[in-house]
Kinemage of the C-alpha trace (Angstrom):
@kinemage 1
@onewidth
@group {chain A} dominant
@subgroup {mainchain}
@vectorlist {calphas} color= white
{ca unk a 1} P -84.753 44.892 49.447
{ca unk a 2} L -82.605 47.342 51.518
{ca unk a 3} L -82.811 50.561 52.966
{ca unk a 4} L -85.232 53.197 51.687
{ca unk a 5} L -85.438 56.995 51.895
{ca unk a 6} L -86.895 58.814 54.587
{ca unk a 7} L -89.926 59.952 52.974
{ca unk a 8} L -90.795 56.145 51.510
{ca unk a 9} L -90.296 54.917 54.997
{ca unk a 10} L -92.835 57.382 56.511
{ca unk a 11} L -95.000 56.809 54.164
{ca unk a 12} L -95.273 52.923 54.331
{ca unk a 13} L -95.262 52.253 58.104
{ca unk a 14} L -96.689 55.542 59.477
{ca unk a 15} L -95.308 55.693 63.529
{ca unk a 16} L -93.380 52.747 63.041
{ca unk a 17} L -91.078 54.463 60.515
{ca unk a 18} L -88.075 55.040 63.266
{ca unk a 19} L -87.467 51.766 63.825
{ca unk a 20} L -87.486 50.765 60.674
{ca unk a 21} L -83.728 49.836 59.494
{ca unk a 22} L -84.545 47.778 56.196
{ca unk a 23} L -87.247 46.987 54.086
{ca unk a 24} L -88.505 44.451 51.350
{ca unk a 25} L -91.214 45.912 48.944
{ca unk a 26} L -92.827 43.099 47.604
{ca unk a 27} L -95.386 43.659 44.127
{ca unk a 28} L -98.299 41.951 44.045
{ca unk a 29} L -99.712 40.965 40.578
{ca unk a 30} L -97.887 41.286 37.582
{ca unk a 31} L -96.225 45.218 37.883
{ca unk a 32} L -98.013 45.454 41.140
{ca unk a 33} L -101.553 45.672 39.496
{ca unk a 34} L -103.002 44.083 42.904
{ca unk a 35} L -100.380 46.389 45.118
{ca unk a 36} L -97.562 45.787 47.356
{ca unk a 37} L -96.271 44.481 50.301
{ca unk a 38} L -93.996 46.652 52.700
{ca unk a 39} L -92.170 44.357 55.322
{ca unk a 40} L -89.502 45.982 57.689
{ca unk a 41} L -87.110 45.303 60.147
{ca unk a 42} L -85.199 47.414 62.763
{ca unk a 43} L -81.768 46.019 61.318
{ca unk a 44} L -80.738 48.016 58.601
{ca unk a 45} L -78.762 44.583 56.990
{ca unk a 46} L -81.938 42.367 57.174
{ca unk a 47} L -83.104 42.944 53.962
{ca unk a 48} L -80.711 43.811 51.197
{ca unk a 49} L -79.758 42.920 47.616
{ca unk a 50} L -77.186 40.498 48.149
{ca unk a 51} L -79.934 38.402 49.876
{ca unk a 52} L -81.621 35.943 48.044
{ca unk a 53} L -85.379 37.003 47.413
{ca unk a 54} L -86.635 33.256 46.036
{ca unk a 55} L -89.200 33.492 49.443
{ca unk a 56} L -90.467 37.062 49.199
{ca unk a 57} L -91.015 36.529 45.653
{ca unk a 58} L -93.083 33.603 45.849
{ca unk a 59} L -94.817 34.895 48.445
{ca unk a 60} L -96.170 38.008 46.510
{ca unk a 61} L -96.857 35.320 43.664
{ca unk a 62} L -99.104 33.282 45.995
{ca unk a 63} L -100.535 37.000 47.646
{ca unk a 64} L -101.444 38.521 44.362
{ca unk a 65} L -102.834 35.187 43.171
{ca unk a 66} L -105.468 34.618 46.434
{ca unk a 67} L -106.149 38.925 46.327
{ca unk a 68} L -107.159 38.403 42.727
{ca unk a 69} L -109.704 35.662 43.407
{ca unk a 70} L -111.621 37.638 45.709
């Protein structure tokens, strides 16, 4: 969680990218072996690493768990 570099920020939300301030990448699977989940936010403090994470990580737990049953 936190801000990300230009380049990573283009890539994940395309024409959104300016107003992007903060991100949470969120792995899917065990080491991301489903993929990953890119949220943002326009306030660059939203997400960061003095945040706790307990929600984001359980929902990539319960994400990678219902894309793997498919």
């Amino acid at each position: 969680c936190g801000l990300i570099r230009d380049a990573q920020r283009e890539f994940l939300f395309r024409t959104d990218a300016a107003e992007i301030g903060s991100a949470a990448l969120i792995p899917l699977g065990d080491c991301c072996a489903t993929g990953m989940l890119a949220i943002g936010n326009s306030d660059a403090d939203h997400f960061n690493p003095g945040k706790s994470m307990d929600f984001l990580s359980r929902l990539g737990d319960l994400l990678g768990c219902a894309l793997a049953i498919r």
